[in-house]
N, C-alpha and C positions, 0 to 999 in steps of 0.2 A: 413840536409838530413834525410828524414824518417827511422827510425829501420829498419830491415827486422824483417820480421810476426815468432814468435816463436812458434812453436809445439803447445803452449797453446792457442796463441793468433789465430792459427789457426782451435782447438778443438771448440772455442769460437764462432766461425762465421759459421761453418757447419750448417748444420741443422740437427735435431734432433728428434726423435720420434719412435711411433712402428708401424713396419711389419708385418702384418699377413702373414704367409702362407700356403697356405695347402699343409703340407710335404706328399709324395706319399710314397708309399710300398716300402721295401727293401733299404729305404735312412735313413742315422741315422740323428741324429742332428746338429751331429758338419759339417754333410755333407752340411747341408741347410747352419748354418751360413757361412760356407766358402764358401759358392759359393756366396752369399749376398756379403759379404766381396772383394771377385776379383771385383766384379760389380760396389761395391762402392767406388773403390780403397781404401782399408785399413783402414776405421772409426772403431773407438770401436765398438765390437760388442757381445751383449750375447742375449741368448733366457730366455723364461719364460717356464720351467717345460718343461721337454725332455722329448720325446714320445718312446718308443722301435720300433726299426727299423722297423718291420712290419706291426706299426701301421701306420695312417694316419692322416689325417685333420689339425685343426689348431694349426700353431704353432707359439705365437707371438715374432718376435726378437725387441730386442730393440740396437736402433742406436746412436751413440755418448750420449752426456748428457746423452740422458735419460737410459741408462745402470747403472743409480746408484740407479734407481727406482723399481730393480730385486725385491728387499723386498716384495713392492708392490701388486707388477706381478703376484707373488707368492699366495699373499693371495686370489682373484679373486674365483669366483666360476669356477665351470667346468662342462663342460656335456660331456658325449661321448653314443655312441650307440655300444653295443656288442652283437657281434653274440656269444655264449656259443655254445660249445659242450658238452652233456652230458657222462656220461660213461665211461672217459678217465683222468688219474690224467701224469701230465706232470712235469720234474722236474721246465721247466723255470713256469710253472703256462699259457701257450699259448701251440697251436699246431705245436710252431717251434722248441720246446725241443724235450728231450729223453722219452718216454712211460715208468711210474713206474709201471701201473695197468692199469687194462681195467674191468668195474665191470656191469654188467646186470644196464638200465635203467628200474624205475620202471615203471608204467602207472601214469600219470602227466593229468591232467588236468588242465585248464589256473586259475580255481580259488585258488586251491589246491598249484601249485606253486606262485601264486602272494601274496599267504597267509605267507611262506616260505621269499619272497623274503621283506616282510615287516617288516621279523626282523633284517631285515640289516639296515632300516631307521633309521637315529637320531646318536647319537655320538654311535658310536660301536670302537673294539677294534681291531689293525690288525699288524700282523708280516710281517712286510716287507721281499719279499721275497728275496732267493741271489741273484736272476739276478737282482738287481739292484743297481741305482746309491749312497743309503747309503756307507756312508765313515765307518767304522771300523778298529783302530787303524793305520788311516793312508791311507789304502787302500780301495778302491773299492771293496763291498760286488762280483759285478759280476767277478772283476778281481779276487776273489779268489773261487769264483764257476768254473770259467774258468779252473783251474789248477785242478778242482777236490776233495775243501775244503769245509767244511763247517763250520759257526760258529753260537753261541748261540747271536739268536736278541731278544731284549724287544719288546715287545708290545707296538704300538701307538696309541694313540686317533686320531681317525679321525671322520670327522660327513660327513652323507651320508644324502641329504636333498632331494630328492623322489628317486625311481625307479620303472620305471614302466615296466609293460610286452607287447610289441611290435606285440610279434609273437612266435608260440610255434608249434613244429615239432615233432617227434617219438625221437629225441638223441637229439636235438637244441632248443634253444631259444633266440630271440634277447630281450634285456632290456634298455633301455634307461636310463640315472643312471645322477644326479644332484648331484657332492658333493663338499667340502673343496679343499683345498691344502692341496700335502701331501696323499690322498686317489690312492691306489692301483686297478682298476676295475681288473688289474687281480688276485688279491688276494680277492677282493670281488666274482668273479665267482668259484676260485676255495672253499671259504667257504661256500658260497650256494651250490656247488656242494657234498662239507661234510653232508651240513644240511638235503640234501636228502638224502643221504645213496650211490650215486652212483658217485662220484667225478665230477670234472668238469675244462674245460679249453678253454682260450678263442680263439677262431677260426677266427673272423676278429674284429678288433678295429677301431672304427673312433672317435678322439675329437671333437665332433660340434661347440664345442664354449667354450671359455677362458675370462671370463667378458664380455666386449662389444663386444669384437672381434668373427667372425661367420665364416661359411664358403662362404658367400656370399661377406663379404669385403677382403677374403683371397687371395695374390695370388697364383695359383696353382702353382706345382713344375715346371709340365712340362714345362708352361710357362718361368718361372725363368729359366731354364736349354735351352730356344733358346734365351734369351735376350744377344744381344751383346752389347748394354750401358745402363747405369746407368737411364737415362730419366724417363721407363715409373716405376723405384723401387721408386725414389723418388714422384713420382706424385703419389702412393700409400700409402705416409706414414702418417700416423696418430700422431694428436700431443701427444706429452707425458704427458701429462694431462691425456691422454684418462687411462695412466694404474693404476689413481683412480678414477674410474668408481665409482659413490654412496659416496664418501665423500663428504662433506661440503665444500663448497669453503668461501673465507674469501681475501676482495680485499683490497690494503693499498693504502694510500694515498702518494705523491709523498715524504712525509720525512720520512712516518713508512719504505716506500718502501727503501731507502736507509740504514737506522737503521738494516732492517733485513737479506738486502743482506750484511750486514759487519756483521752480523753473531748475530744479540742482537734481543732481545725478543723485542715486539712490542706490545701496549696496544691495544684492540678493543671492540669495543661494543658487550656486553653478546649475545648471539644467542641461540636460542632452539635448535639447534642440539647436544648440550653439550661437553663434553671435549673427544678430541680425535685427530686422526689425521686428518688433512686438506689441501687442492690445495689451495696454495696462488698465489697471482697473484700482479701482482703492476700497479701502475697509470693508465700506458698506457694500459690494459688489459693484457698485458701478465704472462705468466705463469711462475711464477720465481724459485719455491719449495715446496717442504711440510715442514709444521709445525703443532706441536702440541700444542694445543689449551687446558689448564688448567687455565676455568676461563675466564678474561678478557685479558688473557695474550696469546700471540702465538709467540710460539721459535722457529725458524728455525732447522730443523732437516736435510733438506738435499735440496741443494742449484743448480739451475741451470744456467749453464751462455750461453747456446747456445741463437745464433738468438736474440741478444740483441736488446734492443730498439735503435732508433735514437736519439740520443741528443733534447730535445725540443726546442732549440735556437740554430737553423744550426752557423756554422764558417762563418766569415767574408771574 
């Protein structure tokens, strides 16, 4: 008599992959994934890089398996588009805080600020502001803005890789901003708004895109918030592969493939991409983990077992 299917052996057989969505105004994060979550009756599920509630666009969740590729996710380029208000310094660093100051905007002209806005390019240095999700001894930077505290944060590197100027107004301007993970745009608007002398904070936010992920493969919230089943989430999901976009793939043969899903390094021919992380995949094409690739050598670093292959010699 067959086993019955254990917790694991049922993680195993789901399917697996990431969700773009584009999260709409005044919804937090954890709101999107729980509402994925009812849809998909209860899979793992985490996001890549949480947006502040009153922003918008995309926002990629990742579903069983692939939830252990956050690392990943993470490192992904980013784009967003921000409308800036000039004039106004705000505690959360957006125009949904409390007003500290309010200071005369100078006369700006678009070359004059794009000039300005080009010393933000390249690795710059930035204090994460309190409203957000930085942990400090334990707690949430915002959960202790929230009560009314503050605390002393270090400075991080982060690299801002263009920004460009969109549209410029009498108090406003939109910029379109390419950076790392880990980069604040509302901490980048409010230090350009330093830079000029007349503070600044950002007034609408959209992320356009999160690596491969855009707002054209995204589903919309609204949408997601009339779906009564699971159907058309899963017919939108992307494989997990996709959340290393730009590495090196690296494919093993039916016995490396076995070697490296029991967890041992695998020998392969040298490759000009050089040592680093890689999408491995086995025999049958699929996509099994990433490994790190030092040399002729690749370890498994982090292993997938969703959507397994078919045995190559059915049962009798």
């Amino acid at each position: 008599m067959p086993r019955p299917a254990s917790a694991s052996d049922r993680q195993r057989a789901s399917p697996s992959g990431v969700l773009p969505v584009d999260k709409g105004a005044g919804v937090t994060s954890f709101q999107v994934v729980a509402r994925v979550r009812r849809l998909l009756g209860g899979p793992k599920l985490g996001h890549g890089g949480t947006l502040d509630p009153d922003a918008t666009g995309v926002l990629p969740l990742l579903v069983g398996e692939a939830t252990k590729l956050m690392p990943y996710l993470a490192d992904l380029e980013k784009e967003y588009v921000a409308a800036v208000r000039l004039g106004v310094v705000t505690d959360t660093q957006d125009l949904s805080g409390a007003v500290l100051q309010t200071r005369p905007v100078p006369d700006l002209s678009a070359g004059a600020l794009q000039a300005v806005l080009a010393r933000f390019v390249g690795e710059i240095e930035q204090v994460p502001p309190m409203y957000s999700a930085v942990h400090h001894e334990g707690k949430r930077l915002y959960a202790i803005a929230r009560e009314g505290g503050t605390v002393e944060r270090a400075a991080r590197r982060v690299r801002v890789h263009a920004i460009a100027l969109e549209s410029l107004a009498a108090d406003e301007f939109t910029m379109r901003v390419r950076c790392g993970g880990g980069t604040y745009v509302r901490t980048l608007a409010a230090d350009v708004g330093e830079a000029l002398g007349c503070g600044a904070a950002i007034a609408r936010l959209t992320r356009t895109r999160v690596g491969p992920y855009d707002l054209a493969s995204a589903v919309p919230w609204d949408e997601l918030q009339a779906l009564r089943d699971a159907g058309p989430v899963w017919g939108r999901l992307q494989g997990p592969d996709s959340a290393l976009a730009g590495r090196p793939a690296v494919r093993l043969d039916a016995g490396q493939h076995r070697v490296f899903t029991h967890g041992q390094p695998v020998t392969v021919p040298a490759a000009p991409d050089g040592d680093g992380v890689v999408r491995v995949y086995g025999g049958d094409g699929r996509f099994v983990g990433v490994g790190l690739r030092c040399g002729a050598t690749v370890r498994p670093e982090r292993l997938l077992h969703a959507d397994p292959a078919r045995p190559s010699v059915l049962p009798v």
